[in-house]
PAZAPA-4460 file (N, C-alpha, C; in steps of 0.05 Angstrom, whole numbers, plus 32768, in hexadecimal, padded with zeros to 4 digits):
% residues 288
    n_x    n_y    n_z   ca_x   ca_y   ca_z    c_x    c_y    c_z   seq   type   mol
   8011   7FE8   8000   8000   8000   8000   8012   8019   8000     1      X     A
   8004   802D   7FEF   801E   8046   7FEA   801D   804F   8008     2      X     A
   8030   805C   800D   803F   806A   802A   802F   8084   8028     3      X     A
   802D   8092   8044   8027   80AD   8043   8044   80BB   804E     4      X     A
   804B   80D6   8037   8063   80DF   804A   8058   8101   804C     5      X     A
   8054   8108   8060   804D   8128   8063   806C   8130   8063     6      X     A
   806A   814B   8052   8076   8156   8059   807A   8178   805F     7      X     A
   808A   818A   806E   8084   819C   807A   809D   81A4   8086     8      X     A
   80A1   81C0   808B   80B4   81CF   80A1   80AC   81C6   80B8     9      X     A
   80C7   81C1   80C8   80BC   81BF   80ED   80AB   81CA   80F5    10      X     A
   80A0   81C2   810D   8086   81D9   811A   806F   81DC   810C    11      X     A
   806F   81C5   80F3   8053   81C7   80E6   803F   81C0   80E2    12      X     A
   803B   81B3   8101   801B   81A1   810C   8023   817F   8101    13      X     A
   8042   8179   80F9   8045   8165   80DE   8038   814F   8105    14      X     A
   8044   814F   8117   8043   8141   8120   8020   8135   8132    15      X     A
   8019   8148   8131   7FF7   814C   8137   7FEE   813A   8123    16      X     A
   7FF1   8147   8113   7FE5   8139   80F1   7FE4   811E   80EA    17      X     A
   7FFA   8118   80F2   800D   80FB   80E6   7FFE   80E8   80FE    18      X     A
   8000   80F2   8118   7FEC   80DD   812C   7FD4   80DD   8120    19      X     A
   7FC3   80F4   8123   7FA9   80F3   811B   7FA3   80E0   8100    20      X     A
   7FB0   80DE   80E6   7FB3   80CF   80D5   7FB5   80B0   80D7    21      X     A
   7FCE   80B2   80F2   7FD1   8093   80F5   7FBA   8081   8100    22      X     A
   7FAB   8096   8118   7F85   808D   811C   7F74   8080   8112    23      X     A
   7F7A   808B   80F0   7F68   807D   80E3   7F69   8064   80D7    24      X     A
   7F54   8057   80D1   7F5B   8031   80D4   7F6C   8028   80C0    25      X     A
   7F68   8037   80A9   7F77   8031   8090   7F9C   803D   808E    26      X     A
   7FA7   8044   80A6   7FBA   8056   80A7   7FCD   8050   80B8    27      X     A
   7FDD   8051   80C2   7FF4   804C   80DD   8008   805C   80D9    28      X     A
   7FFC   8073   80ED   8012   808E   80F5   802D   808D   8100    29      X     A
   8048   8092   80F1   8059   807E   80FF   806F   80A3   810D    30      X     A
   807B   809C   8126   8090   80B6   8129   80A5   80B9   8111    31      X     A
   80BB   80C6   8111   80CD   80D5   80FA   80E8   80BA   80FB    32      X     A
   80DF   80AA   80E7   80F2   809D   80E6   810A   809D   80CD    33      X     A
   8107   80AE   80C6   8121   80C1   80B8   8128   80B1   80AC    34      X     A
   811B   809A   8094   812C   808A   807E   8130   80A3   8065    35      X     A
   812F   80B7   8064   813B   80C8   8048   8157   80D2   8053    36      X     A
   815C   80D2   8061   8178   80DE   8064   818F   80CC   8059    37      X     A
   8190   80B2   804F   81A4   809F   8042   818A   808C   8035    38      X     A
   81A1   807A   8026   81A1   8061   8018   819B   8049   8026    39      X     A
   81AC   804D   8039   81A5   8029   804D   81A6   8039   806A    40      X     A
   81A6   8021   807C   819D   8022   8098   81B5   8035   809C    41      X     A
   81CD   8027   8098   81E5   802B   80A3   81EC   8049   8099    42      X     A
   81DF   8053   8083   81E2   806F   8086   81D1   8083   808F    43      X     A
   81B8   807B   809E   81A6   8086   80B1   81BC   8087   80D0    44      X     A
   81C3   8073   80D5   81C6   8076   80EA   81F2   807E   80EE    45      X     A
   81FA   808B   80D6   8208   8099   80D6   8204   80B8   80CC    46      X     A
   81E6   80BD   80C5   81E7   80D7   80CF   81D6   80E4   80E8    47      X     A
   81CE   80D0   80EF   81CB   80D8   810F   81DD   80D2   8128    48      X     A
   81F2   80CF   8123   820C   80C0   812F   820E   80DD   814D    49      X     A
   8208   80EB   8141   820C   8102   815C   81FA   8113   8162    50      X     A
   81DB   8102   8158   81C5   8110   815C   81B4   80F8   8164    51      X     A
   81B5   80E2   8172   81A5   80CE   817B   818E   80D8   817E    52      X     A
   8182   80E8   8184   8164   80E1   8184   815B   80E6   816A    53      X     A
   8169   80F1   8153   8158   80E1   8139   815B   80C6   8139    54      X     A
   8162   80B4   8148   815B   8098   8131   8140   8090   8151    55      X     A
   813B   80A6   8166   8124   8097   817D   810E   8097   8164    56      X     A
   8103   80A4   8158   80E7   809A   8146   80EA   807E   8138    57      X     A
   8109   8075   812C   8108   805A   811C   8105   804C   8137    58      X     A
   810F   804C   8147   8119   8032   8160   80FF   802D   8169    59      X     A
   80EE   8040   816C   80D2   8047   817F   80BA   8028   8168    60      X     A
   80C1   8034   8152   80B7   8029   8146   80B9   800B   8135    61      X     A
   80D7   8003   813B   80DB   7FEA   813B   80D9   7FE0   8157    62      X     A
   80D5   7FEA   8168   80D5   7FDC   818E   80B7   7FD6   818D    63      X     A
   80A7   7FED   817B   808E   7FF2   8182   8081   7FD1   8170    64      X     A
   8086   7FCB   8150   8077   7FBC   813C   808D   7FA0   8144    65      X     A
   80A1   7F9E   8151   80AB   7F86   8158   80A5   7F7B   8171    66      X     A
   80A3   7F8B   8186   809A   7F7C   819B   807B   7F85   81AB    67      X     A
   8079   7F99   819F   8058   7FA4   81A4   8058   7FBA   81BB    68      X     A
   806F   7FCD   81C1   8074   7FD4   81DB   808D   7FE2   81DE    69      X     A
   8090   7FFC   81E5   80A6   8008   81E4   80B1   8007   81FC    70      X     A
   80C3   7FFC   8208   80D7   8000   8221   80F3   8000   8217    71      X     A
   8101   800A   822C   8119   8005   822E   812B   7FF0   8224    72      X     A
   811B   7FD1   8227   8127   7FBC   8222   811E   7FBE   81FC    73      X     A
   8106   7FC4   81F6   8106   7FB8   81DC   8108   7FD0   81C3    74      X     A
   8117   7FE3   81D7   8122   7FFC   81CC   8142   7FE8   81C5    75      X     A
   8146   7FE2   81D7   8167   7FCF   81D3   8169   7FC2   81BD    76      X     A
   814C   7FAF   81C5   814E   7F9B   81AC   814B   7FA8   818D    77      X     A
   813B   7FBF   818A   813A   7FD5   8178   8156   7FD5   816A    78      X     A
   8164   7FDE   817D   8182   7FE9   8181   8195   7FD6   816D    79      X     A
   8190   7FBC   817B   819F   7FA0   816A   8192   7F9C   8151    80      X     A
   8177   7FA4   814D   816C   7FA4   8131   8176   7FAE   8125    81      X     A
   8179   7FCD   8124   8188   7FDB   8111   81A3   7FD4   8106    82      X     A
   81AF   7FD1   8128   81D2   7FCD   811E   81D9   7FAF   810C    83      X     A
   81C8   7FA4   810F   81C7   7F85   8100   81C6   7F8C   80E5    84      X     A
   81B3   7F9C   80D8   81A5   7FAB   80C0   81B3   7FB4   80B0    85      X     A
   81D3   7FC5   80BD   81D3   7FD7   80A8   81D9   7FE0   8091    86      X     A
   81DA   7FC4   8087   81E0   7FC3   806D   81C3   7FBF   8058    87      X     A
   81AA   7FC2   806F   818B   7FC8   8061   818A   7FDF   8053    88      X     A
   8182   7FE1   8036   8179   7FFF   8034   8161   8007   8039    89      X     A
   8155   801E   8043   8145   802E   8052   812D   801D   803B    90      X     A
   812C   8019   8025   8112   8011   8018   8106   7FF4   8024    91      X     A
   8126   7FEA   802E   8119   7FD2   8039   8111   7FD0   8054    92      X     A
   811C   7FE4   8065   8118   7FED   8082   80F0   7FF5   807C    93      X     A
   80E8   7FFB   806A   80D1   8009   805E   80C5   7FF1   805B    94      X     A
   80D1   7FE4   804C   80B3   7FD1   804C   80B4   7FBD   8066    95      X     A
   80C7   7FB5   8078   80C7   7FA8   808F   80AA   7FB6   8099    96      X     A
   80AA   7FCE   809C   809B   7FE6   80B3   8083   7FDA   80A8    97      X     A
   807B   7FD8   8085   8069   7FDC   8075   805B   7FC2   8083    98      X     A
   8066   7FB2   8082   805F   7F8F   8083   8056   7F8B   809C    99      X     A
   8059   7F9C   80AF   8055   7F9C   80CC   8034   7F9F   80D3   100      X     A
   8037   7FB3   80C2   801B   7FC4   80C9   8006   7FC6   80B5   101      X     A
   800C   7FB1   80A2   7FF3   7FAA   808C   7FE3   7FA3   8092   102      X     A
   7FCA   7FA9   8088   7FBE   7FB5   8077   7FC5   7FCC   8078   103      X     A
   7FC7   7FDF   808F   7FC9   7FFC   808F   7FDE   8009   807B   104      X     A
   7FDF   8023   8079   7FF4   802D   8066   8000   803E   8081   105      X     A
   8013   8045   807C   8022   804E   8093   802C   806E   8085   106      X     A
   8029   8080   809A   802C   809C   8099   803E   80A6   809E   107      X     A
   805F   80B5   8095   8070   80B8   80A2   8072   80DF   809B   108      X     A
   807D   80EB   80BA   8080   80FF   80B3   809A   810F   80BD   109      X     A
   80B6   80F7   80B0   80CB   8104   80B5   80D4   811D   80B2   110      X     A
   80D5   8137   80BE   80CF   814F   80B6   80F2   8154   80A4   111      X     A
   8109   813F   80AF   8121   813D   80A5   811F   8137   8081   112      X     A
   8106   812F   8078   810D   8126   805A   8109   8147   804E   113      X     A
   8101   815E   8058   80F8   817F   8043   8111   818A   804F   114      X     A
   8123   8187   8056   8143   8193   8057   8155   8193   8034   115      X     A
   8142   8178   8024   814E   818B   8008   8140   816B   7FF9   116      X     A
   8139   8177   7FD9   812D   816A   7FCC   8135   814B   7FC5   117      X     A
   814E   814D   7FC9   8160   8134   7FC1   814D   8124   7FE0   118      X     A
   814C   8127   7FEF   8143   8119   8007   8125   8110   7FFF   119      X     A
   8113   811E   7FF2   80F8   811C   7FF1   8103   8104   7FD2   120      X     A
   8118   810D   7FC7   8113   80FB   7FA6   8113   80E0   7FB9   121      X     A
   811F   80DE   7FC9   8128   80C4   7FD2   810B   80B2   7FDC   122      X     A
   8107   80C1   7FED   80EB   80BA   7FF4   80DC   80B3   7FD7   123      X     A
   80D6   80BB   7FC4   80D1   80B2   7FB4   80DC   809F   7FA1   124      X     A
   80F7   809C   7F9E   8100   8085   7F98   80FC   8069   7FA6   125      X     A
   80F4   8073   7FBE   80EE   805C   7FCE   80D3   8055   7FCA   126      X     A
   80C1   8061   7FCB   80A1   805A   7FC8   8097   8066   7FAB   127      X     A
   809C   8067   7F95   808D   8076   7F7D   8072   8075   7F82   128      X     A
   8067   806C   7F8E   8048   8070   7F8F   803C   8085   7FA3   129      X     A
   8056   8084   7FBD   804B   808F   7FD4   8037   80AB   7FCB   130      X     A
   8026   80AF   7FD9   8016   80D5   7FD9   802D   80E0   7FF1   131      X     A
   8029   80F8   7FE8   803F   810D   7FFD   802B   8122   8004   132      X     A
   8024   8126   801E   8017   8145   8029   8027   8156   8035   133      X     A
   801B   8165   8027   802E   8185   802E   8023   818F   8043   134      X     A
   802C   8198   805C   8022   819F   806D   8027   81BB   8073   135      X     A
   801A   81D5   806E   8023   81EC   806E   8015   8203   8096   136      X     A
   802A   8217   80A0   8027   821D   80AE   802A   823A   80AD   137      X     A
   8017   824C   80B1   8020   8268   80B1   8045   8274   80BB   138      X     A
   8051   827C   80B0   8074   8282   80B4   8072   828B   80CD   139      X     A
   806A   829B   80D3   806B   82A9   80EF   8061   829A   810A   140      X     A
   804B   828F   80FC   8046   8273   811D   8059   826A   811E   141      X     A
   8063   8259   80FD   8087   8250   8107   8090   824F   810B   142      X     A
   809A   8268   810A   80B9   827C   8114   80B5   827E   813A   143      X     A
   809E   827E   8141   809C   8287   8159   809C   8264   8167   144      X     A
   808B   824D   8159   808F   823B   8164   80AD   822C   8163   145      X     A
   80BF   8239   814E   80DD   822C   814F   80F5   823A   8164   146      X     A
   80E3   8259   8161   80F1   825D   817B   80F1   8258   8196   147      X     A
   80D6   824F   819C   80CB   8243   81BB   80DB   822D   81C0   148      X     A
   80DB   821A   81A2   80E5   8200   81AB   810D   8204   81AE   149      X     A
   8119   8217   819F   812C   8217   81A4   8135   8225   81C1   150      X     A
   8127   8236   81C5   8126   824C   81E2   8123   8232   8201   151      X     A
   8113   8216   81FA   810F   8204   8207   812F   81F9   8205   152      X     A
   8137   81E8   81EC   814E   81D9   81EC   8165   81EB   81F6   153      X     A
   8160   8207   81F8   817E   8214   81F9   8181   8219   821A   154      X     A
   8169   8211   8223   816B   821C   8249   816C   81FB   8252   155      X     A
   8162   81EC   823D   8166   81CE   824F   8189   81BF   8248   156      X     A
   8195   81CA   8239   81B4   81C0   822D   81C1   81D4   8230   157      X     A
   81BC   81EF   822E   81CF   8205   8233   81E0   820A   8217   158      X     A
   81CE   8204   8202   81D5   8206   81DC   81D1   821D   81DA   159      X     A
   81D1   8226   81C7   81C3   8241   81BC   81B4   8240   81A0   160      X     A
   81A3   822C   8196   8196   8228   8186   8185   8241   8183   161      X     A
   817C   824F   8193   8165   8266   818D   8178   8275   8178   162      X     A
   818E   8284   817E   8196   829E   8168   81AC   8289   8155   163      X     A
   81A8   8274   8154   81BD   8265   8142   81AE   8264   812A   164      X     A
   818E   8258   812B   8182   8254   8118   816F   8263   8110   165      X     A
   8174   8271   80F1   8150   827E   80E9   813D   8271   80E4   166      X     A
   811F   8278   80F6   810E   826B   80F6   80FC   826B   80D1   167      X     A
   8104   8287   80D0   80FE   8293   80B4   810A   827D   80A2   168      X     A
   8126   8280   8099   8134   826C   8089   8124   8254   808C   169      X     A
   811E   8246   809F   811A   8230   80A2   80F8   8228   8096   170      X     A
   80E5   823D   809D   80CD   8236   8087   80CF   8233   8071   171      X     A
   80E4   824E   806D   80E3   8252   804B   80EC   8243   8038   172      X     A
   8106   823C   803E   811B   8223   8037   8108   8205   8035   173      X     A
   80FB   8200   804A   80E9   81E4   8050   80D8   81EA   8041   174      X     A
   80C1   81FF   803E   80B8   8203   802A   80B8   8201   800F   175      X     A
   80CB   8210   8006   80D1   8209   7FED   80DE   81F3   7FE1   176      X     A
   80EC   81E1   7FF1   80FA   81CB   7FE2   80DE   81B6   7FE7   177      X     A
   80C8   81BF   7FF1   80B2   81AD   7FED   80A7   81B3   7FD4   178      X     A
   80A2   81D1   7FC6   8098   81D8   7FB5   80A9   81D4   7F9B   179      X     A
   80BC   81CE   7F9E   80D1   81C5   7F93   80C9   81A9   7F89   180      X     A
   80CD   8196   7F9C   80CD   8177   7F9E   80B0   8179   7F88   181      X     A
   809A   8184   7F97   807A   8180   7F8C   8079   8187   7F6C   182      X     A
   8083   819D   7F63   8088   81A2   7F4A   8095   818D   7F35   183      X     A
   809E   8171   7F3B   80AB   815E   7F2E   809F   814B   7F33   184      X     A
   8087   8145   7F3C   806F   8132   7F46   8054   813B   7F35   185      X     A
   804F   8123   7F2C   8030   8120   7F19   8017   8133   7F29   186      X     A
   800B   813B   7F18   7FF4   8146   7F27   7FE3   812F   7F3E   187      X     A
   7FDA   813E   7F53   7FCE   8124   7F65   7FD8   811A   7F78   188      X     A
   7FFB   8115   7F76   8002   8109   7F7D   8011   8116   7FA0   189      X     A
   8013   8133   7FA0   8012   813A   7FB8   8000   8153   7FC1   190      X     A
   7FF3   8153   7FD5   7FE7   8165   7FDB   7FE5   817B   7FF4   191      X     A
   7FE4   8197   7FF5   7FEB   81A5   8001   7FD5   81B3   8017   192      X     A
   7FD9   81B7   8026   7FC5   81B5   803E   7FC6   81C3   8056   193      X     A
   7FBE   81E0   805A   7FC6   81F2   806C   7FBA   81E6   8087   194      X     A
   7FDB   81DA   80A6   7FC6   81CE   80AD   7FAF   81E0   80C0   195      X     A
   7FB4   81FA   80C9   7FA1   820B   80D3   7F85   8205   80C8   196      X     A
   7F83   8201   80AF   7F66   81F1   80A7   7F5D   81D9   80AF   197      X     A
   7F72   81C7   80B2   7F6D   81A4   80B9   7F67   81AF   80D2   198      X     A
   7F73   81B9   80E8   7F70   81B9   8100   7F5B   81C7   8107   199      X     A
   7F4F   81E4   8101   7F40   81F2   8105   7F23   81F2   80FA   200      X     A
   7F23   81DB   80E3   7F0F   81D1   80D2   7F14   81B2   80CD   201      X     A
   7F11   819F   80E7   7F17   818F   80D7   7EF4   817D   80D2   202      X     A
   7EE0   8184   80D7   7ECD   817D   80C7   7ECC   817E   80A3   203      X     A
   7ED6   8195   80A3   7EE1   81A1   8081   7EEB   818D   8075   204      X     A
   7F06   818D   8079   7F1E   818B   806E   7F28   8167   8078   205      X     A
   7F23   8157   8089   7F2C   813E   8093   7F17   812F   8077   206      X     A
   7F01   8138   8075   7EF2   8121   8066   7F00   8128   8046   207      X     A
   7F0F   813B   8043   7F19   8147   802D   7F32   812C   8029   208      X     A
   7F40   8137   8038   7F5B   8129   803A   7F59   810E   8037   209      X     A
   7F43   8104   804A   7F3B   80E6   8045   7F36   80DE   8021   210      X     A
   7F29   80EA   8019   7F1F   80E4   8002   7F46   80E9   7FF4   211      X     A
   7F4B   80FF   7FF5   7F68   80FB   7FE7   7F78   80DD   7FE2   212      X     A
   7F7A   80DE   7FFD   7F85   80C5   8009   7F7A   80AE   7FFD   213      X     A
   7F5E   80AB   7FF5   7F47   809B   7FF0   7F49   8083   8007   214      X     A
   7F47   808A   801B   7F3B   807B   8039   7F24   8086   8040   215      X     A
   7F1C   8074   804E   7EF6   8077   805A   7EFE   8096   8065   216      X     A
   7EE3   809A   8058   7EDF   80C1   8075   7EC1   80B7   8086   217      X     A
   7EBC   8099   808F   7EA1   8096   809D   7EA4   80A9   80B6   218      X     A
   7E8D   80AB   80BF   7E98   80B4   80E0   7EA8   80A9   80EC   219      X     A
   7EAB   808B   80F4   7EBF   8079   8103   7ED8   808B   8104   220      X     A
   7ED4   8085   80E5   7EF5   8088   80E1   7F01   80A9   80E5   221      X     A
   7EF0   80B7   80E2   7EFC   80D8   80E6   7EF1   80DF   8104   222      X     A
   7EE9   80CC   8115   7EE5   80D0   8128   7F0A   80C9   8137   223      X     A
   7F0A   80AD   812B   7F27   80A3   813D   7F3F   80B8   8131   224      X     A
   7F3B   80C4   8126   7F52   80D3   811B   7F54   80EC   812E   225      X     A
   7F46   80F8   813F   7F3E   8105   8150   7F3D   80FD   816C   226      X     A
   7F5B   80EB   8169   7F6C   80DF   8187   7F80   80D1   817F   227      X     A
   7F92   80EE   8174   7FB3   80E2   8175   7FB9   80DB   818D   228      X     A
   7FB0   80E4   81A6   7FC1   80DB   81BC   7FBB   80B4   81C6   229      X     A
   7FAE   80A9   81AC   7FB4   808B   81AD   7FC9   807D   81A0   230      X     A
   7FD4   808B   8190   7FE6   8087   8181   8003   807A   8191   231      X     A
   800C   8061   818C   8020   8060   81A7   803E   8068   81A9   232      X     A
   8037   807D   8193   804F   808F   8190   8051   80A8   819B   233      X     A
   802C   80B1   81A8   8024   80C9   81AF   8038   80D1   81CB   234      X     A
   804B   80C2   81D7   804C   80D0   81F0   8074   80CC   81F5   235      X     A
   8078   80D0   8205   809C   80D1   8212   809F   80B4   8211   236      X     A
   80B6   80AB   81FA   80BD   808F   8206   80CF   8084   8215   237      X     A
   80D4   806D   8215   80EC   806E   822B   8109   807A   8231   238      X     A
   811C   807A   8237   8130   8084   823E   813F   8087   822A   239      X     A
   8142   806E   8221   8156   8069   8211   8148   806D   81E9   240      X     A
   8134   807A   81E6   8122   8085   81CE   810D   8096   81E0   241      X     A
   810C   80AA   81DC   80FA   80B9   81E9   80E8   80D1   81DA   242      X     A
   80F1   80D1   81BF   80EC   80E5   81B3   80E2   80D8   8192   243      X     A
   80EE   80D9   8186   80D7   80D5   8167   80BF   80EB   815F   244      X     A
   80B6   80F7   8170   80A2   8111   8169   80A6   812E   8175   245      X     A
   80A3   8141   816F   809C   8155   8177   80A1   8159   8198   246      X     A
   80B1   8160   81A1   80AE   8157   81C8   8090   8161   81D5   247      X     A
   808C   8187   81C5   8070   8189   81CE   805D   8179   81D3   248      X     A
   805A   8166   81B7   8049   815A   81AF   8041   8140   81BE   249      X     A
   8055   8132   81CD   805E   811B   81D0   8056   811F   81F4   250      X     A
   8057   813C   81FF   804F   813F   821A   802C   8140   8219   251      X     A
   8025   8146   8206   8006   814B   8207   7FFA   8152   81E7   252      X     A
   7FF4   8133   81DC   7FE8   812F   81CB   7FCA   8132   81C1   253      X     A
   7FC3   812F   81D1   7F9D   813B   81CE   7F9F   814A   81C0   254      X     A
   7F88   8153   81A6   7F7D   815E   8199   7F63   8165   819C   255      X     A
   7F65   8185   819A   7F44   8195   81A0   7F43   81A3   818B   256      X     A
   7F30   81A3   8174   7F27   81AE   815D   7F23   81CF   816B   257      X     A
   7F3A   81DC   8160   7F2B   81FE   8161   7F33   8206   8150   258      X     A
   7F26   821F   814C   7F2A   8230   8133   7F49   823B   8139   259      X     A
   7F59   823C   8123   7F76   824B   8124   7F7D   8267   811A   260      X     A
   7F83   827B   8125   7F81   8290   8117   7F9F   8295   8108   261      X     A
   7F99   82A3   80EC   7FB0   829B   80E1   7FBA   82BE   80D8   262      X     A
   7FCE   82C4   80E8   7FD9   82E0   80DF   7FDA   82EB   80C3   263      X     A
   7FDE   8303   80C0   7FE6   830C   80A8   8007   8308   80A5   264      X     A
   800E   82FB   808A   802A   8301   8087   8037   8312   8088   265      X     A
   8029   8329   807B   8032   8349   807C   803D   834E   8094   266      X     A
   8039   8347   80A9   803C   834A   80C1   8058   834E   80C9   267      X     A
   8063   832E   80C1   807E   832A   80C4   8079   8319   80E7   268      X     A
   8091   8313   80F6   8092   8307   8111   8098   831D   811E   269      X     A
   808D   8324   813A   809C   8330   8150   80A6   834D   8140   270      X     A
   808F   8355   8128   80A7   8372   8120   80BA   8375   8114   271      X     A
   80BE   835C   810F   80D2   8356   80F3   80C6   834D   80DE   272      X     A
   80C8   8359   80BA   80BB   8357   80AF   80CA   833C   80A4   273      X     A
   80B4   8337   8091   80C3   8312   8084   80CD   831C   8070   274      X     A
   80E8   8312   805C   80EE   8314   8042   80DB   830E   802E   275      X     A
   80E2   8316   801E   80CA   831E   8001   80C5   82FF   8001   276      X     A
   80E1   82E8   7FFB   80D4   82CE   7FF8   80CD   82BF   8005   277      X     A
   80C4   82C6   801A   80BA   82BC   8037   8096   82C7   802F   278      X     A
   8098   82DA   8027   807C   82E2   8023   806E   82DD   800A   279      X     A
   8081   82DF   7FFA   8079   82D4   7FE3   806E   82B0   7FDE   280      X     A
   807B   82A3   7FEB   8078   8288   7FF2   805B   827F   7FFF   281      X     A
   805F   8295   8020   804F   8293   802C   802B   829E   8019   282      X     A
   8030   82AE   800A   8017   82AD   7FF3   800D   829E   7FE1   283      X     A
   801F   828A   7FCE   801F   8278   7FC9   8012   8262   7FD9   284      X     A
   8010   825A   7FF9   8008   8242   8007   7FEA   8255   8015   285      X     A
   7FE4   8269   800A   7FCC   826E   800E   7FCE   828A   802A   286      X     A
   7FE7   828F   802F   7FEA   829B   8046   7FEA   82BD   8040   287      X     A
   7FD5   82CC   8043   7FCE   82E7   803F   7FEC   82FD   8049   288      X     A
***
């Protein structure tokens, strides 16, 4: 069954979304298990060699479809999976996941594959059939939610992530190498989706997506989609994998349908105005 791969700049509901998705019966929402960044296992897990908690979403998720249960211990055994592997390439790490959880199609929303198009081709070299959703977020909620999260990491490590990275750069750049990637894809085949609408309308817009997707929109089913926090990826895992999502997200997963209000671009963040292609972009994904 083709894969779902959202994709999106950080901070862009990808992780809300990707549970809520996984809910539904025909679907299995999985955390960020980062197979576009290489060819085989063994080059996943040499470019996270000094960033371990990208490979907690793969581990979470082989501890989770191999032994039914994420602990400590079958985080280990996770551990020996991989290092056994790594001469697997990521297509075949893909269909292991795939085979796990069939019938369902499985939803991934490594936010690491929109760092540059070669990463998204890959993803598609690996699945030619997969659909890809674009997941779009007003720039300025962005900018303010990438600063929160770095203003968090920089008082809990003593980094300085806040003035190291632009939050600006980082929509725009993610943005466009999506609009990029999409522009070399058949019509149909990916679709773009402001999520302030999914979230703030999702009576609208969920029975929309469903039909994209072409999975049931009965009630059942857009009802279960409306409790990511069952998802058994929704929360802090153990010690030794603890992360795979969003940290926000992962402390308090519940979902409450409200309306989102969505700034003017013109605006700019905090009094700083956005560059022309920041705004320009941001008009293009529907953003005033």
């Amino acid at each position: 069954m083709a894969p779902v791969f959202i994709l999106c700049a950080m901070r862009s509901y990808s992780s809300l979304i990707s549970a809520m998705l996984g809910q539904h019966p025909d679907l299995y929402g999985l955390p960020e298990i980062n197979l576009s960044v290489g060819e085989t296992l063994g080059d996943v897990a040499a470019f996270y060699q000094r960033r371990a908690h990208g490979l907690h979403g793969l581990l979470r998720t082989i501890a989770q479809l191999q032994a039914g249960q994420q602990t400590e211990a079958t985080i280990a055994e996770a551990k020996a999976f991989l290092a056994e592997r790594h001469g697997w390439s990521t297509s075949q790490m893909l269909d292991w996941i795939e085979a796990a959880v069939a019938p369902r199609r499985i939803v991934d929303k490594s936010p690491v594959a929109v760092r540059s198009v070669e990463m998204m081709q890959r993803l598609l070299r690996m699945r030619p059939d997969a659909q890809f959703l674009h997941i779009t977020r007003q720039p300025a909620a962005v900018c303010r939610s990438i600063d929160r999260l770095h203003a968090e990491i920089d008082a809990e490590t003593g980094s300085n992530l806040r003035n190291r990275v632009d939050a600006e750069q980082v929509w725009l750049k993610c943005n466009a190498n999506i609009m990029a990637f999409k522009a070399s894809l058949p019509p149909g085949q990916c679709m773009t989706l402001q999520g302030e609408a999914l979230l703030g309308e999702y009576d609208i817009y969920a029975p929309q997506l469903c039909d994209w997707l072409e999975i049931r929109r009965d009630p059942d089913a857009l009802a279960a989609m409306l409790h990511p926090e069952e998802s058994p990826f929704a929360t802090i895992g153990p010690p030794n994998a603890m992360y795979g999502n969003d940290p926000n997200f992962l402390k308090s997963a519940a979902f409450h349908p409200r309306p989102i209000t969505i700034e003017d671009t013109e605006d700019g963040v905090d009094g700083r105005a956005f560059q022309p292609a920041t705004r320009k972009l941001a008009r293009e994904l529907g953003y005033a």
